[in-house]
N, C-alpha and C positions, 0 to 999 in steps of 0.2 A: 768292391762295388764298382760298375763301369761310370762312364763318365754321362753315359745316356741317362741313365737312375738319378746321378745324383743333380742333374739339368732338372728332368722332373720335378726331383723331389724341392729344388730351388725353386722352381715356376709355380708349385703349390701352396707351397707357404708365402709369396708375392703375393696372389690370385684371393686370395684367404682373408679378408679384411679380421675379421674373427679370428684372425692367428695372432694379429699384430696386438688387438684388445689383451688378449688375456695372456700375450707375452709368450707365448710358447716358441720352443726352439726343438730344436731334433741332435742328436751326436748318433752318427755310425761307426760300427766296428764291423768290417766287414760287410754283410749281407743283414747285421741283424741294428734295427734301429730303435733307441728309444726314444719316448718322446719325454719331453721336460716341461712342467706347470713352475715358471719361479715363485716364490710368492710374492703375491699384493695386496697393500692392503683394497683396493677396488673388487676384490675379489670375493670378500669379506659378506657372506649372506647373513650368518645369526652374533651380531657384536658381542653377544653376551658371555661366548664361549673361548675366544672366537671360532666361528666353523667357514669352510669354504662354502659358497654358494652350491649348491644341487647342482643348478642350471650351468656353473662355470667347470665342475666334473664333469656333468654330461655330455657339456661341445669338446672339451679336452680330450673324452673317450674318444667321440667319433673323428673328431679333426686328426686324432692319432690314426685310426681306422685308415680314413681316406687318406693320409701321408704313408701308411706301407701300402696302400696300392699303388700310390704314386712311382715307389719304389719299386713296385716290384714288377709292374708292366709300364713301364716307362711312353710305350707308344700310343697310348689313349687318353680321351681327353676326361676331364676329373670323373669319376663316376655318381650315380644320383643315388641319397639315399632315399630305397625302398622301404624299409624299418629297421628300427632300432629298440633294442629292450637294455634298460638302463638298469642293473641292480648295484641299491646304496649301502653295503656292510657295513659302515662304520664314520663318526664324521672324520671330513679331511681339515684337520688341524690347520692353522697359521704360519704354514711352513711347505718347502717345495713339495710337488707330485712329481710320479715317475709313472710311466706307462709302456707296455708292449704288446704288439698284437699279432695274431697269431692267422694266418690266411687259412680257414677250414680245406673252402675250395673256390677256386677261382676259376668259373665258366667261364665260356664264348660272351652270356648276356649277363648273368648274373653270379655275386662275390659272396661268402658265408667270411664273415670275420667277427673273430671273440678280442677282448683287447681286455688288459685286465691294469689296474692302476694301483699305487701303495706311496708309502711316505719314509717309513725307517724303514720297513722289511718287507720284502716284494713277497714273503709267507705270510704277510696280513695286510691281505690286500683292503685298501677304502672301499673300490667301487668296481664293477666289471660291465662289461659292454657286451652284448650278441648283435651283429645286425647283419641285413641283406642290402647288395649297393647294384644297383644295373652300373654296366660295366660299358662304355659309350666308343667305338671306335674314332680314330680322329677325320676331321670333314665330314 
């Protein structure tokens, strides 16, 4: 990964009040990033189970979304999300998430990214993401 990506991808998750909440972090290997939910207990939507909040999967999906764009056009500024479709396969347990996203296609204006998320085995996955992001040049 060059050192432009990884400036980026530093300046994203600064910029990201909503990264700092719900503790997320990122580890690269190479060109491929994943994203990390650690667990908390703020996190914590149904006690009774305990289950992760819906709403704290869904910004994890997409804040993972918009951190490989970060990465992967280093020279624009955050992109805006257009929509997002959230599907919930399963709950996410009291215990870390993982996530990675997968760039469909990455226009001049607008971005197709699928992000798909899991807990033990990235083959049963929790939750998955679809969404379209306009893609903002910088100034």
């Amino acid at each position: 990964m060059d050192e432009a990506a990884t400036q980026s991808l530093d300046a994203f998750l600064q910029r990201a009040p909503y990264v700092r909440f719900l503790g997320m972090r990122v580890e690269l290997a190479g060109d491929e990033m994943t994203a990390i939910l650690p667990f908390s207990r703020h996190l914590i939507g149904n006690p009774m189970l305990p289950a992760l909040h819906g709403g704290a999967i869904g910004a994890f999906l997409e804040l993972t979304a918009l951190a490989q764009l970060a990465v992967a056009d280093p020279g624009r500024r955050m992109p805006k999300t257009i929509d997002i479709t959230v599907e919930y396969l399963r709950s996410g347990r009291a215990q870390d998430t993982y996530a990675r996203a997968i760039l469909r296609k990455v226009g001049r204006r607008v971005a197709n990214v699928q992000v798909e998320a899991w807990q033990d085995s990235r083959a049963q996955p929790i939750a998955g993401l679809t969404g379209h992001f306009l893609m903002r040049n910088e100034g």
